[in-house]
N, C-alpha and C positions, 0 to 999 in steps of 0.2 A: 504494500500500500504506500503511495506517496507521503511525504513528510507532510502538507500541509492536511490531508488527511489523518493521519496517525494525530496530529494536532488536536482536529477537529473531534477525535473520538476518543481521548483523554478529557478534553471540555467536559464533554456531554456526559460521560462518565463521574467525574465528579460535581459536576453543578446539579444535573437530572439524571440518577439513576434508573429510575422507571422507566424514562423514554429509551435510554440506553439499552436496558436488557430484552423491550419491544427490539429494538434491532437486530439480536440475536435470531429470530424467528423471520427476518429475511434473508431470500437468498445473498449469499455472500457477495455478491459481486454489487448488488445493488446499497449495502451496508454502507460504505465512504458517501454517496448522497447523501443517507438523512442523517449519518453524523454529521454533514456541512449544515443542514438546515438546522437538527436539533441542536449545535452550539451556536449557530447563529440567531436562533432565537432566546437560548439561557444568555446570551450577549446584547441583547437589546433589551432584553427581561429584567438586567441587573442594572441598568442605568442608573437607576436611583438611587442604588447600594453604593455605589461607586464615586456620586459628587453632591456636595453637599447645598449643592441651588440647583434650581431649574434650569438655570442656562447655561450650564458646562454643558446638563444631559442631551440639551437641544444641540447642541454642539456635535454631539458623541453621535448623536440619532444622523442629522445633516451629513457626519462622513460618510458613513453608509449609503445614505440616499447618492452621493456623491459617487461611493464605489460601484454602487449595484447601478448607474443611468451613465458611467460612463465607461465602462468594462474594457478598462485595459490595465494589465499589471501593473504598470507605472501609477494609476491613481490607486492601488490596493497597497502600495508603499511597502510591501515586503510583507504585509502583515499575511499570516498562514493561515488563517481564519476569512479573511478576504477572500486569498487567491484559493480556499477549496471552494467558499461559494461560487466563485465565480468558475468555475470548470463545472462545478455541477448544473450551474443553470446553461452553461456552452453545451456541457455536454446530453443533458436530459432537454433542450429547447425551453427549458421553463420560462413561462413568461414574467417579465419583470414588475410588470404595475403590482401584481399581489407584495413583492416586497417594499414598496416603496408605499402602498395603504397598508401594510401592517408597520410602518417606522412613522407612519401620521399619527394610527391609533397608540403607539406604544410613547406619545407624547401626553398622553392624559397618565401615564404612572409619573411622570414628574412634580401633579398639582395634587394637591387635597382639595378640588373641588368636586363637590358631590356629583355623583352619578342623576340624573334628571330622571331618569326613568327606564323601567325594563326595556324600553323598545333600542334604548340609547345603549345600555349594557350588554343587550344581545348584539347590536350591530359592532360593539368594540370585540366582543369576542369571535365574530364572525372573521372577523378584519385578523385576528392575531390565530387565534387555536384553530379557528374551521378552514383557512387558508393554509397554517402549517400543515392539517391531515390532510388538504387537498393537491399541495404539492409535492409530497411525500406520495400519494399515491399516482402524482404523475411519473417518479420516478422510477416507481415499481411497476406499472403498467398502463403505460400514456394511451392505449389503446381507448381505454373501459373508465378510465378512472372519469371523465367527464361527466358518466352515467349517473355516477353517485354522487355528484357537489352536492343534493340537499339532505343526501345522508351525512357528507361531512359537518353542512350546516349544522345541525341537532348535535352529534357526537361534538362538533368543536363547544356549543354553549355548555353542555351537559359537562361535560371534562374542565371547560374554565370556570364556570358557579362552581366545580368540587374543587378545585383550587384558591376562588379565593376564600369559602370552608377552612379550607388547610391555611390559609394565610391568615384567619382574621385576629389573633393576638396580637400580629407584626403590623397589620395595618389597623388596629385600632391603637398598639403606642403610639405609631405614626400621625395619628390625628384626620387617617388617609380613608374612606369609604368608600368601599365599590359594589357598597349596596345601593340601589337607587332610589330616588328621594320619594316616590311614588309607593316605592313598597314600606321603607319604614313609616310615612302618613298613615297609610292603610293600616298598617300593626300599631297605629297610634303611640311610635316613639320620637317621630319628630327629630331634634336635636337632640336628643338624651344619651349620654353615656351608658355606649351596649356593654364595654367591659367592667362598668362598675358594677357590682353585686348586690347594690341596693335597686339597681335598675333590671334585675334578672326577669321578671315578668315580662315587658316588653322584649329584653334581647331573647327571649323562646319565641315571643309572636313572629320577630324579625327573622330570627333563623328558621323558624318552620314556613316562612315566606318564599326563603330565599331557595331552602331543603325541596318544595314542591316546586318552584322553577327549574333548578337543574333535575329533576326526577321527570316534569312533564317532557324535558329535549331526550332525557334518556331512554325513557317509554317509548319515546315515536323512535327513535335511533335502534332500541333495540326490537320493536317490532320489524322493523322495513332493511335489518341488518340479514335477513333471512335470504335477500337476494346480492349480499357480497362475497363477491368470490375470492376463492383463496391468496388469488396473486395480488388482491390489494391488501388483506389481513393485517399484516404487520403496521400497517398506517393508521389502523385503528385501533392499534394494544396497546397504547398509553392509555387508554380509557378502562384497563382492567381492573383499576381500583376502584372506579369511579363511584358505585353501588355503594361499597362496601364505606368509601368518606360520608355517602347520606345517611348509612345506617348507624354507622359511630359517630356522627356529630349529630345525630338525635337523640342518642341517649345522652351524650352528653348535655345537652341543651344550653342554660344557658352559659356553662362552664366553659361552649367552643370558644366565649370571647375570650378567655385568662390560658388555658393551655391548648396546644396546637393538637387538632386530628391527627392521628399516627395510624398508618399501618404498617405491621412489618415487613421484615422484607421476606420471612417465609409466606406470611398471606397474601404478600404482593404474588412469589413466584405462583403461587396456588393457582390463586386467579388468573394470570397473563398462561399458563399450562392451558387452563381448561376453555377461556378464552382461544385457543390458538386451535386447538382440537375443536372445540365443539360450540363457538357461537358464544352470544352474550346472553 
């Protein structure tokens, strides 16, 4: 495997393990792709981690937009993370605007302004998670995979509400919500502090709002998953925990604000097994 690959799939391996061991379960050859994509997304993903204002990250986001609209080695400036995207989308034909509206949408994790409303949350998750499965699985099988964009749609929302689940202690020290302001009205919490524990009654109304949004994309995702074929499988096995995050941050309830959903990684493998064999 080339160096800027081997790069890329040490990335993915330590920032996202779960998408990582999803790549296990494609064929080999196609593996160096979505390690370009899955670190290039844990790399637009940590923007925030990384600078301490908004406008460095805008900065960080911009290069990109810069590397991916101008595609030649010389603007990827050596970096190995670059230059595998860019062989991947040379070499798979991928087209470019998907990455440059997922570096648009990946400019609302720099603000704490509220999310407006589900329709506004689902179209940022479209733009970042339903885009990654969808170019993942042009990789894997550019034939077919067009068939299923509005399966990817559903599996990308479903997979991103179970992730920010798993983030919402980090984003509530943050002061950051990526619940949308329409659902906590509705749960009657308004402005209120979901990780305080005197406010635990509204943060269960909030989280069992947020639990039946990702569970209604993943119902439709996993009824209409009955017609995905094997050779795009793998671009949908990030989602094998996905169940199993709504099941555990409901019992948790309102506790998901103060400690993080966990799965481990033997129930991770459990799941992404029986995922790969036999369907969701």
């Amino acid at each position: 495997m080339e160096a800027h690959f081997l790069h890329a799939m040490e990335q993915v391996r330590a920032a996202d393990p779960e998408r990582y061991l999803s790549t296990l379960y494609a064929p080999e050859d196609k593996r160096p792709a979505l390690y370009a994509l899955y670190a290039f997304n844990t790399e637009i993903g940590s923007v925030r981690d990384k600078v301490s204002e908004p406008m460095p990250g805008e900065i960080r986001l911009q290069w990109w937009r810069d590397v991916i609209a101008d595609d030649t080695e010389a603007q990827a400036g050596g970096n190995p993370l670059a230059e595998a995207l860019l062989a991947t989308i040379k070499r798979h034909e991928l087209p470019r605007q998907p990455f440059l509206n997922m570096l648009d949408a990946r400019v609302t994790d720099l603000y704490d302004d509220a999310i407006p409303s589900r329709n506004d949350l689902e179209g940022y998750l479209g733009e970042t998670r339903s885009a990654l499965i969808q170019l993942a699985s042009l990789c894997l099988d550019p034939r077919i995979a067009g068939e299923h964009a509005q399966l990817a749609g559903h599996a990308g929302c479903a997979q991103g509400v179970s992730e920010i689940i798993r983030k919402l202690p980090l984003l509530s020290r943050r002061g950051q919500s990526f619940i949308p302001a329409d659902i906590r009205a509705a749960a009657g919490a308004g402005e209120v502090a979901l990780h305080d524990p005197a406010q635990a009654a509204a943060a269960e109304r909030v989280l069992a709002a947020l639990i039946a949004l990702g569970r209604q994309h993943f119902s439709t995702f996993r009824r209409d998953s009955a017609s995905l074929p094997q050779s795009l499988r793998a671009a949908y096995l990030p989602l094998a925990s996905t169940g199993a995050v709504f099941s555990r941050a409901e019992r948790l309830g309102a506790k998901a604000f103060q400690e993080p959903v966990r799965i481990s990684v033997l129930a991770h493998h459990i799941h992404l097994l029986r995922n790969a064999l036999g369907g969701w």
